[in-house]
N, C-alpha and C positions, 0 to 999 in steps of 0.2 A: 729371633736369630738373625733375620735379616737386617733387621733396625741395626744390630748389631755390625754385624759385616759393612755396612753402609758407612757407619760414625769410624771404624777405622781405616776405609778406604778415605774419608772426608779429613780424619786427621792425617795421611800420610798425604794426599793433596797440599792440605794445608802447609805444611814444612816443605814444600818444595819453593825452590828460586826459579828464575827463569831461566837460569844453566841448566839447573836439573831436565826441563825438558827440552833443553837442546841436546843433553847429552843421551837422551829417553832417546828422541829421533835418529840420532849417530847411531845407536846400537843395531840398529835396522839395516845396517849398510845399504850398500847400491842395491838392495830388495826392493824395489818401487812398489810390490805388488803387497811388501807386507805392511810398508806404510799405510796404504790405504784402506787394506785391511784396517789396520789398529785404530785407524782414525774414525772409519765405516762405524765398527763395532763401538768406541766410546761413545759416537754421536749419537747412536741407539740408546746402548744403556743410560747415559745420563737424561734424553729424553723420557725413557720409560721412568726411572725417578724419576722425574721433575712431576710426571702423569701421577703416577701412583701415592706420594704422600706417604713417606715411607712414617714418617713419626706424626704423631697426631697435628690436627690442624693449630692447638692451643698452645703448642710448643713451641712457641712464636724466636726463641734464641736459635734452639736448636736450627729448626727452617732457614733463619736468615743465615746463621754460618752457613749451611749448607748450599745456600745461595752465592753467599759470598766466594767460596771456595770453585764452585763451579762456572762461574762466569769469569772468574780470571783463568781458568781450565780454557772455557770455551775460547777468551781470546787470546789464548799460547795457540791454541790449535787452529786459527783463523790466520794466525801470521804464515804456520806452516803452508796453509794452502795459497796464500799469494807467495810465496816464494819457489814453490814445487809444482806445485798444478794449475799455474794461470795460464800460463803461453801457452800456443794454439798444438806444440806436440805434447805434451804431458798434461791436458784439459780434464780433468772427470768431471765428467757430468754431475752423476750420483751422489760423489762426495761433494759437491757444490751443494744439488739439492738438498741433503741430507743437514747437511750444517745448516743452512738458510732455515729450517722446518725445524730444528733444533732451535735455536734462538730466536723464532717468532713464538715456541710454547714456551721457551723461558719468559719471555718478555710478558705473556701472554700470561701467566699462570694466577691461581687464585691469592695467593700466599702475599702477591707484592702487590696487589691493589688495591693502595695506601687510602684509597676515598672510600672503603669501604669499613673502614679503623674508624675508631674511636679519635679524637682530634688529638689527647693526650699518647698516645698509641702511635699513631701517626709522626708526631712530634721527636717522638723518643727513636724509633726507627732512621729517618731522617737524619737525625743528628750522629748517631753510632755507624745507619752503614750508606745512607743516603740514598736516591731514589734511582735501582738499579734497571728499573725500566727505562728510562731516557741515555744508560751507559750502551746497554745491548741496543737498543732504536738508533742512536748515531752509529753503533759499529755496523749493526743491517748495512744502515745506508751507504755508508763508507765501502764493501765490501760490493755491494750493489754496483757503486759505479767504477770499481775496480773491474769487474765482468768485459768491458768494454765490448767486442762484438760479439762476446758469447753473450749477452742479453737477450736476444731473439730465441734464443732453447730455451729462457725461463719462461715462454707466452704463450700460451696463459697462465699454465699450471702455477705461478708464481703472484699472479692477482690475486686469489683468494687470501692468501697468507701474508702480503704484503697490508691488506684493505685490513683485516683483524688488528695488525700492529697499528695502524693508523685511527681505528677506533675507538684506541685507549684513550679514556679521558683529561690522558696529559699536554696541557696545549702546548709546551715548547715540541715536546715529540712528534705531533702532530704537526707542527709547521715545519718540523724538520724532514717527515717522512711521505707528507699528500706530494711533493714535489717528484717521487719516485713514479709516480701514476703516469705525468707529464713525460719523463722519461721512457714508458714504455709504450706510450701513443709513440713519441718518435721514432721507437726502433722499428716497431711493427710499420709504420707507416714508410720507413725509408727502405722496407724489405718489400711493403705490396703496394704500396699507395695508399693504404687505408689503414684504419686500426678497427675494423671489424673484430675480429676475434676477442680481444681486449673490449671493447665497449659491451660484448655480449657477456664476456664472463663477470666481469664489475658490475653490473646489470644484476645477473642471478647471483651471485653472490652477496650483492649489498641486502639484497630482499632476505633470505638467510639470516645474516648479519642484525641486521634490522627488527626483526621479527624476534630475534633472540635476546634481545636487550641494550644490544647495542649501539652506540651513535646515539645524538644528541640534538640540539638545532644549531648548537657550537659549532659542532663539525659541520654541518650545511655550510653555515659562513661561511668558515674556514677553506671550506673546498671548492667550494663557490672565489672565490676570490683569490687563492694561491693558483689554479688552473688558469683561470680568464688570465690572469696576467700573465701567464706563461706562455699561453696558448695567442697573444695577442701579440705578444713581440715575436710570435715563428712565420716565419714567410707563407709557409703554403698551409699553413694548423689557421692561421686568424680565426677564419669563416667555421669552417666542419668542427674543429675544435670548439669554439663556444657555442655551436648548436648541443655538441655532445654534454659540455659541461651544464647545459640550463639542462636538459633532459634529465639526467643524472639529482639536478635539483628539485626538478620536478616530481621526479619520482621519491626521490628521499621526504620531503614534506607528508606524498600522501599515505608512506611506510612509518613516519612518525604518528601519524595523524592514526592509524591504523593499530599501531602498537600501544599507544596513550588508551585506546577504548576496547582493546582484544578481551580483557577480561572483565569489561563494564557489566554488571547486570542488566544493562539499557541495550537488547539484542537491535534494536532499531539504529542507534547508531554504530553498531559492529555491521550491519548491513551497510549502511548508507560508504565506510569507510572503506568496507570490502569493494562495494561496485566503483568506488574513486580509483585504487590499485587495479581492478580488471578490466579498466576503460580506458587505463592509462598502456596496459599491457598490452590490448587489444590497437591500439593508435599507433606502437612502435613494435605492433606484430611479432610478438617474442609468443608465439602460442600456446609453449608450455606452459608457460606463467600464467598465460591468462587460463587457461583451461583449470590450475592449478586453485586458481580462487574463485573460478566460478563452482567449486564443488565444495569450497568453504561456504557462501552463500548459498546453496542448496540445501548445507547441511543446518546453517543457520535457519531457512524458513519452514524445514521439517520440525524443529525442536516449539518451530512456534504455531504448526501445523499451518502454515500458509503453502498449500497443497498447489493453489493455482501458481502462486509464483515461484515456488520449487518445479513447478513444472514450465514455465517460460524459462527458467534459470539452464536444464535441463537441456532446452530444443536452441538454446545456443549452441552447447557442444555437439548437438547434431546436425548442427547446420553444417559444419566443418569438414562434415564426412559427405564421402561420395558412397552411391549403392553402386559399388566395384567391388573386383577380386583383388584390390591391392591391397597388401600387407600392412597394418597395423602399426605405425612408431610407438615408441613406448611412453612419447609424453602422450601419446593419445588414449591409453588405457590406463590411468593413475590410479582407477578402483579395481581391487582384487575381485567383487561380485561379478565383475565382465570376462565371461571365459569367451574371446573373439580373438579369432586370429588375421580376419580380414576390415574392410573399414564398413563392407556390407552388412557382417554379422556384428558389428558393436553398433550399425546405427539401426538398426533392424532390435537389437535388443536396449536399446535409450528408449524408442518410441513405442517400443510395449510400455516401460516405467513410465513416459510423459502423459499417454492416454491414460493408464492408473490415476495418476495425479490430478489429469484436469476432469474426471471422472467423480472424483474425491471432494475436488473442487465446485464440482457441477457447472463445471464450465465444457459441457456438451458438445458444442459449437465447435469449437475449438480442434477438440477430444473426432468428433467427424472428420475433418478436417485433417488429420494426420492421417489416422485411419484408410481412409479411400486413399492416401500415397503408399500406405503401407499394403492397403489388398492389391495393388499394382502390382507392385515387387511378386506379392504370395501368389497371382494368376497368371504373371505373364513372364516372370524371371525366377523366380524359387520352383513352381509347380507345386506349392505348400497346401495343399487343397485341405490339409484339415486344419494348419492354422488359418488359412483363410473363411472356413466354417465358422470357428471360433469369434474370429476377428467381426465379421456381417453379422450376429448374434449380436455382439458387443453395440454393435452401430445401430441396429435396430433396437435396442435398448434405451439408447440415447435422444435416436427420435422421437419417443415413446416419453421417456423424461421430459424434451423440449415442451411436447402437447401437457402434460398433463402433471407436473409437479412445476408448482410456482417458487422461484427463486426468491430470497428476499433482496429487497434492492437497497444495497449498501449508498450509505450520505458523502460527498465528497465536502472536506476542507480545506480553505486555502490559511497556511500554516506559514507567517512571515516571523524571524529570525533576525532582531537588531540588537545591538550593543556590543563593544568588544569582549564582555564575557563569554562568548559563545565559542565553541573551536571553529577553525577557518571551515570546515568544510558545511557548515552551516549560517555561519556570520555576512550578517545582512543579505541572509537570501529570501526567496518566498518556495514555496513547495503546497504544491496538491497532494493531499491525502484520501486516499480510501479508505475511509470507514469499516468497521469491522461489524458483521452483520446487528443487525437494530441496535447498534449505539448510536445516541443522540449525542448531542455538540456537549453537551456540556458535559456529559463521561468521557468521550473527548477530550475535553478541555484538562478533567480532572485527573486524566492518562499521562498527558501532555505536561501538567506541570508540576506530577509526580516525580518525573524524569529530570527536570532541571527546577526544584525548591526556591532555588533563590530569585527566579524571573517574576517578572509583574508582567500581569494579561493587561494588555492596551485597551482601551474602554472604545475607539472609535476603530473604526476600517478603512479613514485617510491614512496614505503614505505618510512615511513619518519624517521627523525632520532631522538637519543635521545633530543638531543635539542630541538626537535619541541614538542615532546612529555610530556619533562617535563616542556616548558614553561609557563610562568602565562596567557600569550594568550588563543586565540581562530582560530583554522585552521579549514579549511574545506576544502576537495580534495572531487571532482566529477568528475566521470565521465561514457560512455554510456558503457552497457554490454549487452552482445547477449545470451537468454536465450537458454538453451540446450535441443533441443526436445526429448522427452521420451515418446514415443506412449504405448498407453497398448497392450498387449501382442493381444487384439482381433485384430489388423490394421495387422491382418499376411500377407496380399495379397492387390495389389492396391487399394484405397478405394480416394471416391471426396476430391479434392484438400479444395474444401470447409468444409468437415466433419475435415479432420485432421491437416487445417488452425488452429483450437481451441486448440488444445495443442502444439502449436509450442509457444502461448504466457501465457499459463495459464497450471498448475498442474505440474509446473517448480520450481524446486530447484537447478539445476545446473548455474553457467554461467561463459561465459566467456568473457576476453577481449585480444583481439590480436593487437600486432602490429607489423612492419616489423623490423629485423636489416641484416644489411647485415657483412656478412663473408666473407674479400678479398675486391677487388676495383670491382668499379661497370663496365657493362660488357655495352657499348653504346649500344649494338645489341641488347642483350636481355637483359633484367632486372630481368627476373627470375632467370638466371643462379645462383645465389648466394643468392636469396634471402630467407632467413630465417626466420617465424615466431614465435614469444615468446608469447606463449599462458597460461595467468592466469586464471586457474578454480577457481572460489570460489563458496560455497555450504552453503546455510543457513541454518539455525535451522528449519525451518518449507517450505512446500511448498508453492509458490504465487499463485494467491491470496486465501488471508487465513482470520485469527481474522483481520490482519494490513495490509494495502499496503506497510509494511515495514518488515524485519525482519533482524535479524542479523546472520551477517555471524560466523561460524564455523570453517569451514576449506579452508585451499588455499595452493594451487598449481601451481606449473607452470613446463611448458613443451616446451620442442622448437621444433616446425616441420620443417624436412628436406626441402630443394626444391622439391624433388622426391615426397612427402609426401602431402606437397601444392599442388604440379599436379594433384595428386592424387584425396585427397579433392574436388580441383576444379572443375576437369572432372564428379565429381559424382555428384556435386549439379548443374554444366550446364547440364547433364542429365535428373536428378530426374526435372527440371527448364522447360526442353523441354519435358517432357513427361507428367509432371502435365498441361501443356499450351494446348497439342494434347488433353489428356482427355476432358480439360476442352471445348475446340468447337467440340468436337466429343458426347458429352450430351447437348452442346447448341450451337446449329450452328447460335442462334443469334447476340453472342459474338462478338462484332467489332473486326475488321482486323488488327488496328492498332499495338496494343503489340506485334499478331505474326507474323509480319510485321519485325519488329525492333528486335527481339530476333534472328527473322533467319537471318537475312542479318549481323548481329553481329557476328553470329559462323562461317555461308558459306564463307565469303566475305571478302577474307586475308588483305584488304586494311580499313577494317573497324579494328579489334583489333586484327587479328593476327591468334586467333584460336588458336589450339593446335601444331602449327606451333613454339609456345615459347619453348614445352616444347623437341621438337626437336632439338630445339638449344641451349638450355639449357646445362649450367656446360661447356660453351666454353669461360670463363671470363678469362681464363689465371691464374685460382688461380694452386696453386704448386700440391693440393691434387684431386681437380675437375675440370681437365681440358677437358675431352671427352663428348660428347651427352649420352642422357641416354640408347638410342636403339642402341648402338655399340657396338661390340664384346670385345673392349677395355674396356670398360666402365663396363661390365661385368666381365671381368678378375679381374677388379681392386675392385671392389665392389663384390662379390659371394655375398653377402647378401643380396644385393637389388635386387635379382632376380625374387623373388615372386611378390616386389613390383609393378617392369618393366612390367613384364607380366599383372598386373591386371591393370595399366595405359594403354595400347595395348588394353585390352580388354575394357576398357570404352572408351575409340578412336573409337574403333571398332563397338560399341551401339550407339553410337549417329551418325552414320546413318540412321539404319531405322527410329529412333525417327524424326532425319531432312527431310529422306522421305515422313513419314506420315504429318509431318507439311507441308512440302513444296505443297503434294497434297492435301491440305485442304484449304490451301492459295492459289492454283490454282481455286479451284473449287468455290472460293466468293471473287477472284477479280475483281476490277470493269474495265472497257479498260483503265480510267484515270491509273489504277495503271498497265497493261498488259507491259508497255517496265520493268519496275521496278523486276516484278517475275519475265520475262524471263529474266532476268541478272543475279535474282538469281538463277535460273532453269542450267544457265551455268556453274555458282559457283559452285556450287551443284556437278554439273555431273564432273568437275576435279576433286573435293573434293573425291566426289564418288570412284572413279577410281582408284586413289590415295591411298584411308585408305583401301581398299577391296584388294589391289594388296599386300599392308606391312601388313595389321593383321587382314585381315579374312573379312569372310562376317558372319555377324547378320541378324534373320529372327526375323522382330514385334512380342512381344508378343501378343496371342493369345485375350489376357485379352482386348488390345485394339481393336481388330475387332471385338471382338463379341460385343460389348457395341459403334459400330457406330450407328445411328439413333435413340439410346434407349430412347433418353428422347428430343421432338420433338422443346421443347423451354423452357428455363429458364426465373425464374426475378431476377435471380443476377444482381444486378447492384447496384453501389456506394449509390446511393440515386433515391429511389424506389417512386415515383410520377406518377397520373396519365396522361396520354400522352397529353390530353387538356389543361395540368399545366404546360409541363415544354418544352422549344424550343427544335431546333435539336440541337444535342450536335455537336459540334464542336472537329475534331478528333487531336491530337497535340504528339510532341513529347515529351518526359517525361523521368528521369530517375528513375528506381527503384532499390533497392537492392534486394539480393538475395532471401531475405525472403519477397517480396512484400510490404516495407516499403517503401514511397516515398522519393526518394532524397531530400532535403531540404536545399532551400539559406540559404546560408551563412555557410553552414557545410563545414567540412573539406573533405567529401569526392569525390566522380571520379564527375566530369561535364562534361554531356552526350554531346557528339558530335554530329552536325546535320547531318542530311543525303544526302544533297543534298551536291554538291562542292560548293566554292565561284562562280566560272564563270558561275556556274547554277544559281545562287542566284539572278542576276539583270533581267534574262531574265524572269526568272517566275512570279518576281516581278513584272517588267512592265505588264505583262499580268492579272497580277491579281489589278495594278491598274487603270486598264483600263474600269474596270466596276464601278468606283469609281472615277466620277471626281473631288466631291466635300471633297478627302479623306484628302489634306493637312488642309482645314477650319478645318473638323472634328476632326483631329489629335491633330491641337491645342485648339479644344475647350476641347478636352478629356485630354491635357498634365498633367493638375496642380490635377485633379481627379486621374487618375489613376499613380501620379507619385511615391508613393512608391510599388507600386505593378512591375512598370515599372522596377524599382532599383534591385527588387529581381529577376524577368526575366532574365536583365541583367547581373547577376551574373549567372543564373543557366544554359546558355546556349552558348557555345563558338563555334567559328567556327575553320572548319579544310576542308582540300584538302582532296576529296576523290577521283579519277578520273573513272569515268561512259565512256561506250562505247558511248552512246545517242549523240549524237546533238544537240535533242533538250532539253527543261528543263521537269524534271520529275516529275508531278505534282500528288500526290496522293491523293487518296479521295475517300468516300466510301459512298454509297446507304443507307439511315436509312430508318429506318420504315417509311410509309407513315401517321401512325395516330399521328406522333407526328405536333405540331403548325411548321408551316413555319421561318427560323432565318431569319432577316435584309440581304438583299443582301448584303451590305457593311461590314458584321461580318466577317473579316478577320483577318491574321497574315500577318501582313507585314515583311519579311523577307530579308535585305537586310546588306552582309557583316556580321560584327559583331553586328550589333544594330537591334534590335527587339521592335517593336511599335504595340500595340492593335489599330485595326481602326472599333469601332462598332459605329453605327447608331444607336438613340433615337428611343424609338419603342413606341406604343400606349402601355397606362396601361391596365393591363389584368382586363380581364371582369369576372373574380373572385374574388372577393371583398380581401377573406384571401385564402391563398394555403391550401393544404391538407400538414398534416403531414409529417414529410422529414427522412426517413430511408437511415441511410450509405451505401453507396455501397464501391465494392469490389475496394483493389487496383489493379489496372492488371499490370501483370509485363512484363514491357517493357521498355527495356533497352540493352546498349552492357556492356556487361558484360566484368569487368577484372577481372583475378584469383586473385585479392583481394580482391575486392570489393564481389565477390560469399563467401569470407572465414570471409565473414563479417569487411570486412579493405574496406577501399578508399584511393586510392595514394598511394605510395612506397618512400616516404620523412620521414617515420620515425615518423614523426610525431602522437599522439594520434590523433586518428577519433572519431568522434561522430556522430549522427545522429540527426536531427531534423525534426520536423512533416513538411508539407505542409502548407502559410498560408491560411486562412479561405479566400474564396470569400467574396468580397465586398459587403454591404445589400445596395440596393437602399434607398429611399423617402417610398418605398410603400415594403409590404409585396418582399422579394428579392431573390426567390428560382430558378429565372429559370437561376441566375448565376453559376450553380452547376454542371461543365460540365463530361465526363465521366472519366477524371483522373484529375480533380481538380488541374489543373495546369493553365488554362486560364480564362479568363475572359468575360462574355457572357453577353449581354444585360440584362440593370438590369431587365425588366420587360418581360414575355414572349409573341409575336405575337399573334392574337389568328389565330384559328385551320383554318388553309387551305381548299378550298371548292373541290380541286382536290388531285389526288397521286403527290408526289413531284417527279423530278428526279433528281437526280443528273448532275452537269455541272461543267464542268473545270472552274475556277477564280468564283466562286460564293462562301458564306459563308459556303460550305459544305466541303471545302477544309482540306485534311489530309493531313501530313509531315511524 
């Protein structure tokens, strides 16, 4: 019915002249009041048509008559208002507004947005009624600068709806209409001196605007270039004026850039384009806005549960607030879950959510840290004594976390971004990455180039050239970088390896990446003699982790370390390496044996890597300029400058005795007999070593710090993965490589592949021994082949054999005493060690009599390993080649809940299901499943 009543009001329109509506207005007589009425009320209703769509969208004749009809309506009734209500006595306001808003939704509507037809469609419209968006857009304008000083009532309310018309993707329109913009800088500006109000509203509007579809890079141009030249010929606009308009540009790129990726599957660049627009907000201080996207980005790293930097995302917006009684603005509560009427109570309830988050995050530290501001408030200004109960509960939970749950320590990459395929806000940049817990570079990588298909990974880690840089491609260079620790200034004196683990991988903005080159021909003897590292610092804009697990780099540098300097280096972090390991069983002497096992017989034990015996022999390659040892008189002469050096290499030579003493009598005192020929070997090692560094550069006396703090802390729950002892079997003790910073060595990396410890000719004897409690271990072996054959592959790779030669006879078989409340392991749970090949032989065990496990908390990685001085400088191998690091992988999950494969360095593989609990103490026995290497 209404469709109806519409087509005859449309055809009695239509048969009118333009007498007819002069004679429409005469009938009104001197009524002033009811003309405006009539005019009031049409400019309504034909708006509400033009809104509502009265005949279907497909009724493409119909719509356009109706268009047609009403736009020559609109401009009979536009004449009326410049002839009756322009001069300053007979003005309305309302009727201005009301028409202007009327013809920006015609102009505006869906029906005439000819680029969105068919070309055929297009064409055919065109020709019959022609394109009646650019007719109403010139009358706007027209009508616009008719206004004369009434312009100043339309500012601002009149920028939104002026910037929509301007939108339209008609370029005559558009160059006819951005000039209107220019115009109400001047008015505002010759009313205040400024056009504040105007630049704010174009501002929040454009974003609107922008975010809803429309604008283009056209209009950038376009608006970019019709203002500057406007703005350039006005006397006192020159300067403020094109600051405004680059801004305006500025912001519009990073709201394209923004809008191009809002619905991308790739939440990584919806962040990256987010933090662009709320850095851009935050720099011209429009706070709403920017508050307005940092709870976009919030929302964003919830979905991908990145809890910690949902929670740095978070303590922005509470930065902003004061703990006062002042009232609340309402850009400052944009989320309905905030019931706060002051700025006290909404940042009082942000940093409950933050501490949730960085809780979540196990970012503790942190999580303390708000905390103790927040029990301020509750003791000394709220009097909130039982959230403050709550809240000291909470904090002592966290310190309690710090001690005794190991975090895993996420890889950082440096992530470079060349070719013009890239979007701007990535193209040719470099960026650090944080790692996502135990992914290795190369899931990484395979993350990485999921995201952009068409790029090619760069095979080297030089900068690249222009060629790559300006090509129409897509490149992408990755690679691992080693964050640079920066302790706060409180860690003035030895503090637990476990407290200052946390800032070795987090509140880091340095890092670096090293690799080896050598200077001169290589020396067969020593390999350090010449060898030279080329260390790239790069520093990013913000600290990790932060708003992004990404950020981009700033600045970079590079430096090359001497050999003398490498030594140096080396000797201090095999130190700091041995003195953090003493601490660490000196506050918990339940620490298994094994790490400090393999770490000392690595430093003592010249036939394992050498020792500090390289750097003795060091700079005797035969190059023309480094030809003498670094402790030689010669070598001195010729060098005066590395004198200081020399000396303080002498003097960590010299410290890492008693460090090796304390360990070596700590490893005495919780040896088992299986392991008694093994210490005393190293006990002899020791005492040449001894003898030796004490007779050339002194004797060192323990710090103090370590004797007073033996027995202080009676037993730890450090451990990798924290279960209770009826859940999970005995661990099985194994050999393992780590880096220097307790990173697990990881198949298939580039870097050192730990050596066993036993010789080859030891290898068959211990063997047979140990498969002599196992008759039925070849059956088992191959029922287990085709199960655990890619695990087997990676073993395979991470462990090679070498000649060590032991004074023994017989085979030296180590192993160590665990707890007795943990479940009893399969006799047959062994390493078969024989030659080069290494084979898992475990035995099918009853399903545990715990329906689901208890929850599984990471334990620590323990560092154990022989160390080379490149591998401690953060390098593996001395080929030159780029190293990277990769995680460990994940144990295998049986049929049934699969935690008690989760051994204490995560490097073996243990019966999928745990025994259950032993009705006696266990003991230990030679060739039984309790066997350490």
């Amino acid at each position: 019915l209404q469709g109806n009543f519409v087509a005859c009001m449309t055809a009695i329109l239509r048969q009118m002249e333009d007498y007819h509506y002069a004679h429409l207005i005469k009938t009104f007589g001197k009524m002033r009041t009811d003309v405006v009425d009539f005019l009031m009320e049409t400019f309504i209703m034909f708006k509400n048509l033009i809104g509502k769509n009265v005949y279907p969208f497909d009724w493409v004749i119909m719509n356009m008559m109706q268009n047609k009809v009403f736009l020559r309506a609109i401009n009979q009734y536009a004449d009326m208002l410049n002839k009756k209500f322009l001069d300053q006595a007979n003005f309305e306001l309302q009727l201005w507004n009301n028409y202007f808003h009327l013809a920006v939704a015609f102009l505006t509507q869906e029906s005439l947005q000819l680029e969105n037809f068919s070309s055929a469609k297009r064409a055919k419209i065109l020709n019959k009624y022609g394109d009646m968006r650019r007719q109403i857009g010139f009358e706007i304008r027209d009508m616009w600068y008719n206004l004369g000083q009434h312009k100043i009532k339309f500012i601002p309310e009149m920028v939104g709806p002026i910037l929509e018309m301007t939108l339209i993707p008609e370029t005559e329109l558009r160059k006819a209409t951005i000039p209107i913009f220019f115009d109400m800088m001047q008015c505002e500006f010759h009313s205040t001196r400024s056009f504040q109000m105007f630049e704010n509203e174009i501002i929040t509007k454009l974003d609107h605007e922008v975010e809803g579809g429309r604008g283009d890079e056209q209009y950038k141009v376009l608006f970019d270039k019709i203002l500057l030249e406007h703005c350039r010929k006005h006397k006192y606009l020159a300067k403020t004026g094109e600051t405004f308009v680059k801004l305006v540009v500025r912001l519009m790129e990073r709201l394209l850039d923004y809008r191009t990726i809002m619905h991308d599957e790739n939440k990584e660049n919806r962040m990256s384009c987010t933090v662009n627009v709320l850095n851009f907000y935050k720099e011209i201080e429009r706070e709403e806005m920017y508050i307005r996207y940092l709870y976009k980005l919030c929302d964003l790293h919830k979905e991908c549960d990145n809890y910690t930097e949902a929670a740095y995302t978070l303590l922005l917006h509470a930065k902003l607030l004061k703990w006062s009684e002042d009232v609340c603005a309402a850009h400052l509560t944009q989320r309905d879950g905030y019931q706060a009427t002051t700025q006290g109570q909404l940042k009082e309830q942000l940093y409950q959510e933050i501490i949730h988050y960085f809780d979540k995050g196990k970012m503790w530290e942190e999580a303390i840290a708000l905390g103790k501001e927040l029990a301020e408030q509750y003791e000394n200004e709220m009097f909130d004594y039982e959230q403050l109960s709550e809240l000291l509960k909470k904090q002592a939970q966290f310190y309690e976390n710090i001690v005794k749950v190991i975090r895993p320590k996420p890889d950082y990459f440096a992530v470079g971004y060349y070719g013009q395929g890239f979007p701007t806000f990535l193209r040719g940049k470099v960026f650090i990455y944080r790692g996502k817990e135990y992914e290795r570079r190369e899931d990484f990588e395979a993350r990485l180039l999921t995201q952009f298909p068409n790029a090619e990974k760069m095979k080297t880690t030089s900068p690249p050239g222009d060629d790559i840089k300006n090509s129409p491609g897509q490149y992408i260079q990755c690679f691992t970088v080693k964050p640079k620790l920066d302790l706060p200034p409180k860690f003035h004196r030895p503090v637990s390896e476990q407290i200052v683990s946390f800032y070795r991988v987090n509140e880091v903005q340095r890092f670096e990446y090293s690799r080896p080159i050598r200077k001169g021909e290589k020396n067969p003897d020593n390999e350090f003699a010449n060898m030279w590292i080329e260390r790239t610092i790069y520093t990013t804009a913000y600290k990790l982790p932060g708003i992004l697990r990404w950020f981009e780099v700033k600045s970079v540098f590079m430096v090359e370390v001497s050999p003398l300097e490498n030594a140096i280096e080396t000797m201090q972090l095999t130190n700091d390496k041995m003195n953090g390991m003493v601490q660490q069983h000196l506050h918990d002497p339940s620490l298994p044996i094994n790490p400090l096992s393999m770490l000392l017989n690595g430093i003592v034990d010249p036939a394992v890597m050498g020792g500090f015996a390289n750097y003795e022999k060091a700079l005797l390659s035969g190059s023309p300029c480094l030809h003498q040892a670094f402790f030689t008189e010669q070598y001195l002469q010729e060098h005066p400058e590395a004198h200081e050096k020399i000396e303080k290499l002498k003097d960590l030579i010299a410290w890492q005795i008693p460090f090796l003493a304390e360990g070596i009598r700590i490893h005495g005192d919780k040896v088992t007999e299986a392991l008694r020929p093994f210490h005393e070997r190293m006990e002899a090692c020791f005492k040449q070593l001894k003898e030796k560094v004490e007779k050339q550069y002194g004797v060192r006396t323990m710090p103090s710090s370590l004797d007073d703090r033996r027995g202080s802390r009676p037993r730890s729950m450090v451990r990798s993965f924290t279960m209770p002892s009826s859940s999970r079997p005995l661990s099985v003790a194994s050999v393992s490589s780590l880096s220097s910073d307790s990173t697990p060595s990881r198949p298939g990396s580039d870097g050192f592949a730990l050596e066993p410890l036993l010789p080859k000719k030891m290898h068959s004897r211990s063997q047979d021994k140990l498969d002599k409690d196992d008759p039925d271990k070849e059956k088992k072996d191959k029922k287990k082949e085709k199960r655990n054959s890619k695990h087997q592959e990676l073993f395979d790779k991470e462990f090679k054999p070498t000649d060590i030669s032991l004074q023994q006879s017989e085979a030296v078989i180590l192993s160590e005493t665990i707890s007795p409340l943990r479940p009893q392991r399969p006799k047959s749970q062994v390493i078969n060690v024989t030659g080069s090949e290494r084979r898992f032989s475990v035995s099918p065990s009853p399903p545990s009599s715990q329906p689901t496990p208890p929850p599984v908390t990471p334990r620590a990685k323990l560092s154990f390993s022989l160390q080379s001085s490149l591998e401690l400088n953060g390098m593996a191998g001395v080929t030159g080649m780029d190293m990277a690091e990769v995680p460990p992988p994940l144990p295998l999950k049986g049929s049934m809940a699969d935690y008690g494969n989760l051994l204490e360095n995560q490097d073996l593989i243990s019966s999928p299901t745990p025994p259950p609990p032993p009705p006696h103490q266990r003991v230990s026995q030679p060739g039984t499943g309790n066997m350490g290497f």
